[in-house]
N, C-alpha and C positions, 0 to 999 in steps of 0.2 A: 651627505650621509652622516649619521651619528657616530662620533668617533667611540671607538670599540675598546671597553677595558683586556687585557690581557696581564702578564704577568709583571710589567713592569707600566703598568700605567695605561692611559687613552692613548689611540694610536697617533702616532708624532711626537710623542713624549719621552723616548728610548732617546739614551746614552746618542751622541752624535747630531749631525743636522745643524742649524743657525739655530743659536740662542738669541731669547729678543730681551735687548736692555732697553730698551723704552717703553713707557709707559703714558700714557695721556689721560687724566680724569678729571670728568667732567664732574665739576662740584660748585657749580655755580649756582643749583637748586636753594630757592629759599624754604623747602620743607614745610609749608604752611598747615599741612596735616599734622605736622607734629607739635603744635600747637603752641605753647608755652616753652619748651625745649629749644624753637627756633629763634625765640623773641628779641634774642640777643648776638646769637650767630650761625652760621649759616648751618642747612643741614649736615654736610660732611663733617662738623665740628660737635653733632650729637652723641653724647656719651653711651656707650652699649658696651658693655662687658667692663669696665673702667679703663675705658678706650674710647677716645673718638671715633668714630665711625673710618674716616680715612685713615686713621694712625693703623686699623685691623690690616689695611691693605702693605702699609710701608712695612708694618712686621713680620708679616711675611713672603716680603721680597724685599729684603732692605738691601740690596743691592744692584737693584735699578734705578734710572735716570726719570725721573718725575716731571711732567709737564701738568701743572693743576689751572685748569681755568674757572677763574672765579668770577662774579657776580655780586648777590645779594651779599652784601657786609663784608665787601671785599678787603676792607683794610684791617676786619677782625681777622680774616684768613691769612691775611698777608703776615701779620704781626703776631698769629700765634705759629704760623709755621716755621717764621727765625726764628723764633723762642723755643721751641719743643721740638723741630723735626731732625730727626738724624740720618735722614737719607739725601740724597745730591736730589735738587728740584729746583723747579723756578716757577714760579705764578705769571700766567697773562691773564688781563684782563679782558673776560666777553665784552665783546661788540655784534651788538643786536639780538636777536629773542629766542627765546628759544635753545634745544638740545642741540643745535647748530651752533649756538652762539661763541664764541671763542675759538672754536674748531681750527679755522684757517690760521690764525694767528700761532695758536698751539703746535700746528703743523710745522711750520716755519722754523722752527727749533728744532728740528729732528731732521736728521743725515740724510741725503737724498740715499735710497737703496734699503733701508733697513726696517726689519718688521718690527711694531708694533703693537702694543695692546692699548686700546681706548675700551674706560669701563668707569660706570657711575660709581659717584663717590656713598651710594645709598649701599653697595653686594660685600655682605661676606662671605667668603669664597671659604667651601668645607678644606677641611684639613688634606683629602685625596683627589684633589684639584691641581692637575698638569697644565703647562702650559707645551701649546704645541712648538714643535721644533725641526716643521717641514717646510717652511716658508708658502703656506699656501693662507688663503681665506676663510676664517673660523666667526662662524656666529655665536653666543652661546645662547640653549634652551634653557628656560625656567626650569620643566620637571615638576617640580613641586610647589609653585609660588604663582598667581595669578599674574596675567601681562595685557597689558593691553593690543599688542599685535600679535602674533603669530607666523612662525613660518613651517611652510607645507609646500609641500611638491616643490621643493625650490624656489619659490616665492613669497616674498613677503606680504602679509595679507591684516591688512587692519580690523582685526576681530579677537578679543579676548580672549584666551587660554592660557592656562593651567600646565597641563600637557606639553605643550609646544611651545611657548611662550617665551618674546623676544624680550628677554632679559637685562640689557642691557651692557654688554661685556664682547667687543669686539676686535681678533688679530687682524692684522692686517701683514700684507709681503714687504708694504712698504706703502709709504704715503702720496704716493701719485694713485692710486687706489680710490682717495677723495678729494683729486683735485677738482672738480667740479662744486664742492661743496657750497652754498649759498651762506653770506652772513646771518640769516635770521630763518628761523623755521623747525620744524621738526626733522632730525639728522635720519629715524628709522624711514620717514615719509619719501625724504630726498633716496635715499640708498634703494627703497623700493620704484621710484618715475626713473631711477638712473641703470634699474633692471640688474641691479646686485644679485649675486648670487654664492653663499658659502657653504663649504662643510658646515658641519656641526659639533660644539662641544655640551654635554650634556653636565648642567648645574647643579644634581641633584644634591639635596642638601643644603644652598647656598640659602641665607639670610637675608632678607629685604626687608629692611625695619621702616618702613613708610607713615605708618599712621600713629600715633600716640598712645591706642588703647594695646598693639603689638610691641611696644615701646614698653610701659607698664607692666606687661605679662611675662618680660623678661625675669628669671630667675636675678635678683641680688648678689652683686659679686662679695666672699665673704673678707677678700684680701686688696690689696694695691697690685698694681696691675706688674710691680717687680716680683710678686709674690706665686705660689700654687699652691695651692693645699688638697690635698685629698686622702678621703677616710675609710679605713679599713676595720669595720667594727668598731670598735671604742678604741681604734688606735688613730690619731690624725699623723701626716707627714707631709710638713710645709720643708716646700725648697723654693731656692731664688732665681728665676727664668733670664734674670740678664746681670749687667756688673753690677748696678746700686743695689741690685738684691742681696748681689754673692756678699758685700760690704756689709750690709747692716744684717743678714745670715747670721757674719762671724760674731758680731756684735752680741746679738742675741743671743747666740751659743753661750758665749762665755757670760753673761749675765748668769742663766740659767747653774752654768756650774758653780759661779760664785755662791748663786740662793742655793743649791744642794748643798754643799761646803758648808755655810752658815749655818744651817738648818733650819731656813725660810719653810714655814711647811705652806704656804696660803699659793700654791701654786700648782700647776698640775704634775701628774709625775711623770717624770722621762726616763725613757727606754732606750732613745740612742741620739748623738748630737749630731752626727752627719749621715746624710740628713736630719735634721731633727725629726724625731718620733715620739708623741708624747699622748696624754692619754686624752683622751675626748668625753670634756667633761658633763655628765647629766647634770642638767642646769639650763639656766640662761643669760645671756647679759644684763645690767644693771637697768639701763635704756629701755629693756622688754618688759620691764617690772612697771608700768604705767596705773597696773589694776591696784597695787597694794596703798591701803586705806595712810592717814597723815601719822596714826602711829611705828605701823610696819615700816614705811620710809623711814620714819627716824631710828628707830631700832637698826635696819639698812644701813644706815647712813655711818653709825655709833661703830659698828662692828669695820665698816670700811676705814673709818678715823684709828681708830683701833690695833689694827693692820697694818695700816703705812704706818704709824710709830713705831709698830714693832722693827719694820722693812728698816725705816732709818736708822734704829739704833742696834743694829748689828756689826756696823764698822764705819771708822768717819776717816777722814783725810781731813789736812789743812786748807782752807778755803782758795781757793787759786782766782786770783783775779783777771788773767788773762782766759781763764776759759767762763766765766762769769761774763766778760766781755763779749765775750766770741759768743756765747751762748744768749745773750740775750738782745744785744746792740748789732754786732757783725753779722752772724747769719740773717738775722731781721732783713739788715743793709740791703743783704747780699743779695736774699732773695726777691725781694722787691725792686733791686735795681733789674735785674731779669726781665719783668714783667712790665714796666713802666710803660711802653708804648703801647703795650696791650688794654690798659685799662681807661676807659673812658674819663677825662676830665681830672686824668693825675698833673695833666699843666696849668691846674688850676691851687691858689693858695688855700681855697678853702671850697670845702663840698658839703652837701646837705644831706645827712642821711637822715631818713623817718624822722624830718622833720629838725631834726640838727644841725646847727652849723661849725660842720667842726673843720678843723685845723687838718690841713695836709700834710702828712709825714713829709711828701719827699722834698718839704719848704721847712719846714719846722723839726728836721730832723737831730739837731743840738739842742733841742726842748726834750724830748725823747731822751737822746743819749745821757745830758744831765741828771735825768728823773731817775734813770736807771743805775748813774753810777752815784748817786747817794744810795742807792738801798744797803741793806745790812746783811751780811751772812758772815757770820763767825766763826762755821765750821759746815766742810762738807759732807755729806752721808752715802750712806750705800741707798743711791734712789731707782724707781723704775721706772724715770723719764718719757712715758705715757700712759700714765694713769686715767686715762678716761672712762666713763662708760663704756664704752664698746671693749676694752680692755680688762672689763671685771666683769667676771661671772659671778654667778650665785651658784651653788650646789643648791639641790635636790632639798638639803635641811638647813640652806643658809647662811651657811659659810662662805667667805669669800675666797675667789681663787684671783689671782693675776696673772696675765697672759702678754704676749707683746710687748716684751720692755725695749727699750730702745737703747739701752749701753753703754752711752757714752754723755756727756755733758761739758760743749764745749770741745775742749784739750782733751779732757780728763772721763777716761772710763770706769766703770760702774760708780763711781761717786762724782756728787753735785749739788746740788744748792735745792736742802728739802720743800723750799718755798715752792721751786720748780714741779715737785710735787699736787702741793696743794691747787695752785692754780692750773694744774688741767685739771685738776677731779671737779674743781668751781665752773669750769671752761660746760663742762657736762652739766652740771648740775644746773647753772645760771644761765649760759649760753647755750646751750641745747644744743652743743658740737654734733651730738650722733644724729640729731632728725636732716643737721645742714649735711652730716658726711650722706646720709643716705639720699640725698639732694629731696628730701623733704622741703624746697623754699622756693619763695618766688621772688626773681630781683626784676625791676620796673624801674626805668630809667629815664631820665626828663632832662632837661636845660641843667643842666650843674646838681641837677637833684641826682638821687640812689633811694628808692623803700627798699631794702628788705624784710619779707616777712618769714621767718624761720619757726617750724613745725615745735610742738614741745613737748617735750620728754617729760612735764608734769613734775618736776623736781624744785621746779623751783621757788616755792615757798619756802623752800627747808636751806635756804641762805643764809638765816640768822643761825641756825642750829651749826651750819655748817662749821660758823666762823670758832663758836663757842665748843664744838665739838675736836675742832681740828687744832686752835691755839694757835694759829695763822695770823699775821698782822694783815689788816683789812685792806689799808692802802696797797702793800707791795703785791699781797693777790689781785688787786683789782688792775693796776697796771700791768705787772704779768700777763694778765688774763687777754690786755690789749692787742700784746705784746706776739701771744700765741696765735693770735688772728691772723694779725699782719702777717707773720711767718709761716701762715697755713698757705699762704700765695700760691705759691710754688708746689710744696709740698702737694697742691689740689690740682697737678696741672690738669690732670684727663679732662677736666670740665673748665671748659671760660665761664661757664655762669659761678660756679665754686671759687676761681682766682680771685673774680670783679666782689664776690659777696661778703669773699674773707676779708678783701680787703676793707671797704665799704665798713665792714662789719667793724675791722680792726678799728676805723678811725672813728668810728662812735665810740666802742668803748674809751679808747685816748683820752680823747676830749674828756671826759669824762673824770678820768683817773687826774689829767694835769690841770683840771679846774679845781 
């Protein structure tokens, strides 16, 4: 029977009964519908809402016990979920083919007596989704999302619907349930010849992102995935959903008060800092301006040069060298040491991007660190440490606003090194940071080779203007701008294609800058 909502949820889902702390998913799917997306790691590791696909499930239930069994690109799985996962789990590895495949193995780790949840690593489960807590056998129906079996009359039946539709999301009382289970085969097949028979939980709502053209039709998220934002007329109100948000929240706040203090006007104006409430500007980002003809750009361009002068010379501090360090050598370090197993052919001295042969940070890293600590800064400023495109708007008549500052530099908050400045606004301009943030690119990977080809934001002729407009020493931006790649690592975790491309990316510029 279909479980029944009532006032406190589907029936089995009231206060009391056995809670099930296990979980089992299966994510061994190489996603081949999802075409370019999958080319590099497996489907549960496809970005949707700036989330991997299985990271939707650990968030909300981060406090169950994980059993993922993997498959295609099993060692990207394995190595991005020490890297990024904050819930207790363990990965085995399927043995033989198939929605079976791993099953028994996976089973084996879980307590004899306890119930239960096996569910693809493809469902996002709506926000009014219970799990049950009678200790009985729950199938869940689709509802709203096409399936390829069906169950009716209490039977499992291999015929397509909508309606009815065996969606893939299974309780169980406990795992003697599927002792029978075969190494290789289809698991809905076996459960139907083995004469299974469950309640029902009804999915309506739930997401199945399968094919690449439903993948695309997703709305763009407009924040990082520690972020919300939502808009109440021409008022927005961004708050921070977990700790690194509440952190860089504060940050941000007090930037903001410092530019009100100063009487920064190129910003939007705020109504309240906790949460922040500010106004939602008519306009667009700088990134969305692709139509405006090679003078209008530079006019663009002059007024945004224009602007950060103004920003830096409204208060300076003494140059600090240990957050100069920290800011441009140490977090680099830091975050890239993170990721090092993650990223294809980081144990190699040298990799070949588009065609380049460049030099590997994590070998030639006191090449780097020297580069960096000749450079010059002689005095700190009041900077907005992410000046990017996607960071700048235009007003309605052209004015530029700054949004998203980051706060801190290094050690040292609201003041840093105006260089740091210029090279993300180049990062945009040159590097086409917001078509890669919108994962506009394709990474294609070979024997020691990397192409990346990243989407263009059309700015980039106006790199001579840049230089002459902004009064930026060429060299220190251009390594900078390396600099910010590499350090994008991490910062990009929601996507492995994003980590591998930053980096990839990082180590062409390098090369580049220490030739």
């Amino acid at each position: 029977m279909m479980a029944t909502e009532g006032p406190r949820g589907p029936r089995g889902a009231e206060s009391g009964g056995m809670e099930i702390q296990y979980v089992v998913v299966q994510a061994g799917g190489r996603g081949s519908r999802l075409g370019h997306l999958t080319a590099n790691k497996p489907k549960a590791l496809a970005p949707v809402g700036n989330l991997p696909l299985l990271f939707h499930l650990f968030r909300r239930y981060p406090d169950k016990r994980y059993v993922v069994i993997a498959d295609y690109k099993r060692r990207v799985l394995r190595e991005y979920l020490a890297a990024f996962a904050d819930v207790r789990h363990q990965v085995v590895d399927a043995t033989g083919t198939g929605t079976c495949a791993g099953v028994r193995d996976a089973l084996a780790l879980l307590p004899d007596g306890e119930p239960f949840m096996l569910i693809w690593s493809d469902l996002i489960l709506p926000e009014d989704f219970r799990l049950p807590r009678d200790g009985g056998d729950y199938i869940g129906i689709s509802q709203t999302f096409p399936c390829r079996w069906k169950y009716e009359g209490d039977r499992l039946v291999e015929e397509a619907s909508t309606e009815r539709g065996v969606a893939g999301l299974f309780v169980f009382r406990d795992k003697s349930r599927l002792a029978g289970v075969p190494e290789s085969g289809e698991l809905v097949r076996h459960m139907r010849d083995a004469g299974m028979s469950f309640d029902e939980l009804g999915l309506a709502g739930t997401k199945e992102v399968g094919l690449l053209s439903e993948h695309e039709a997703l709305e763009p998220e407009k924040c990082r995935p520690f972020n919300r934002i939502t808009a109440d007329g021409d008022v927005l109100t961004k708050e921070p959903v977990d700790e690194q948000g509440r952190g860089l929240a504060r940050l941000e706040r007090e930037w903001y008060e410092a530019a009100v203090r100063l009487g920064f006007r190129a910003i939007p104006e705020i109504y309240a800092y906790e949460p922040l409430r500010m106004e939602r500007v008519r306009g667009s980002a700088v990134h969305e301006r692709a139509d405006l003809g090679p003078d209008e750009k530079r006019a663009v361009l002059r007024r945004l040069a224009e602007a950060l002068k103004e920003l830096h010379a409204l208060g300076g501090a003494p140059a600090d060298s240990f957050s100069l360090k920290e800011a441009y050598y140490g977090k680099t370090m830091g975050r890239l040491a993170k990721v090092r197993d993650l990223i294809p052919f980081a144990d190699r001295r040298a990799v070949t991007v588009n065609g380049r042969e460049c030099r590997n940070v994590y070998f030639y890293k006191r090449d780097l660190e020297r580069a960096l600590d000749g450079l010059e800064c002689g005095r700190f400023a009041f900077i907005h440490g992410d000046c990017t495109f996607s960071n700048l708007l235009l007003r309605e008549g052209g004015e530029p606003v700054f949004i998203d500052p980051r706060g801190y530099f290094g050690h040292t908050r609201l003041y840093g090194d105006p260089n740091y400045d210029w090279a993300k606004l180049y990062y945009s301009l040159a590097g086409n940071y917001d078509r890669f943030n919108l994962q506009d690119f394709r990474l294609t990977l070979g024997d020691g080779r990397a192409d990346l080809a990243i989407g263009s934001n059309r700015w980039e002729a106006l790199a001579d203007d840049f230089f002459a407009l902004s009064g930026a020493d060429e060299g220190t931006v251009r390594l900078l701008h390396a600099v910010i790649w590499l350090s994008l690592t991490t910062y990009a975790w929601h996507d492995y294609d994003s980590i591998c491309g930053a980096f990839y990316n990082g180590l062409y510029y390098l090369e580049e800058a220490l030739s």
